[in-house]
N, C-alpha and C positions, 0 to 999 in steps of 0.2 A: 618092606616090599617095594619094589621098584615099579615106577611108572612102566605099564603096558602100553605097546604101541596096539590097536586093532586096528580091522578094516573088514568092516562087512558087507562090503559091498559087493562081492559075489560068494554072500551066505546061500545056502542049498533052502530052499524052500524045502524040496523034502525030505532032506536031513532035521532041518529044523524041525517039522511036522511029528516025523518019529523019536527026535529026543522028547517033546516035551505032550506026545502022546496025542495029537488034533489030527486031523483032516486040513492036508495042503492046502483047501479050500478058502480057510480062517486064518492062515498064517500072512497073505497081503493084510488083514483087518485088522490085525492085532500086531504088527508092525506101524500100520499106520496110526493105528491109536497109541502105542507108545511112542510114537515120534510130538504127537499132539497132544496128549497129556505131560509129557515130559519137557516140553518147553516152556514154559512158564514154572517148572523147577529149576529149570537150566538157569535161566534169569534172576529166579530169586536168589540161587545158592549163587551167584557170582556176585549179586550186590550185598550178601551177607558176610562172603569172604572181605568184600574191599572195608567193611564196617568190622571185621571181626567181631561179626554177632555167631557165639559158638552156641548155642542152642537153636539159632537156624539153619546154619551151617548143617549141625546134625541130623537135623527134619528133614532138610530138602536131600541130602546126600543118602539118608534113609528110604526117602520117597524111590530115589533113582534104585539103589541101590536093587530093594526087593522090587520094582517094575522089572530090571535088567534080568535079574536070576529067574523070573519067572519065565522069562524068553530065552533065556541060556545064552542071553550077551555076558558068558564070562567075565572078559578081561574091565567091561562097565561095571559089574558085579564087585569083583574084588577091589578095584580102586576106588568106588565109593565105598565099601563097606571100609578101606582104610583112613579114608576121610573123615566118616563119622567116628568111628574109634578114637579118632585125633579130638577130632571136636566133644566128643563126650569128656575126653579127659582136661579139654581146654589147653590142648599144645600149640604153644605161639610160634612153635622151632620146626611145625609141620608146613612143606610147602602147599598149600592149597591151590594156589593158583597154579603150581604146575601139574597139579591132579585135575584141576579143572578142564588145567586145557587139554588135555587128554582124554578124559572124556567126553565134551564138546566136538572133541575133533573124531572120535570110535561114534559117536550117535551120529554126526553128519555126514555120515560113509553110507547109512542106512539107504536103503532104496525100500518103499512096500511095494 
């Protein structure tokens, strides 16, 4: 799968609201709690990558992975979910780092 470019930074609140079934209300707060819970995975899965530690690599990219799809940040969704896949299987031929920056750069578009 090829790196995704996003940019969500003029996501529909309430498109978002009716994909994933809430009240507009709660979609600022639950943006900004996966901006704030998800930094300190951001963090760790990048010093994981520079260590090729493949079973953190996995966690953290897990962690993102299912936070993103519960928000219907696709394109975060699917390139973590490639990432872990790599790292479960301990592929050294996987670029990490450019999936990393990829999605560091799709979560930083966020606005809540």
């Amino acid at each position: 799968m090829p790196i995704l470019k996003a940019d969500y930074s003029s996501i529909s609140h309430e498109e978002m609201a009716a994909s994933i079934g809430l009240s507009i209300k709660h979609i600022p707060i639950l943006i900004e709690s996966f901006l704030q819970e998800s930094q300190p995975a951001i963090l760790s899965l990048k010093e994981a990558i520079e260590v090729n530690d493949f079973d953190s690599i996995h966690r953290y990219a897990h962690f993102i992975k299912g936070s993103a799809g519960n928000l219907k940040f696709n394109e975060v969704y699917e390139m973590s979910k490639e990432m872990e896949f790599a790292a479960t299987d301990k592929k050294t031929n996987f670029d990490y780092l450019a999936y990393f920056d990829a999605i560091e750069t799709a979560i930083s578009t966020l606005k809540s």
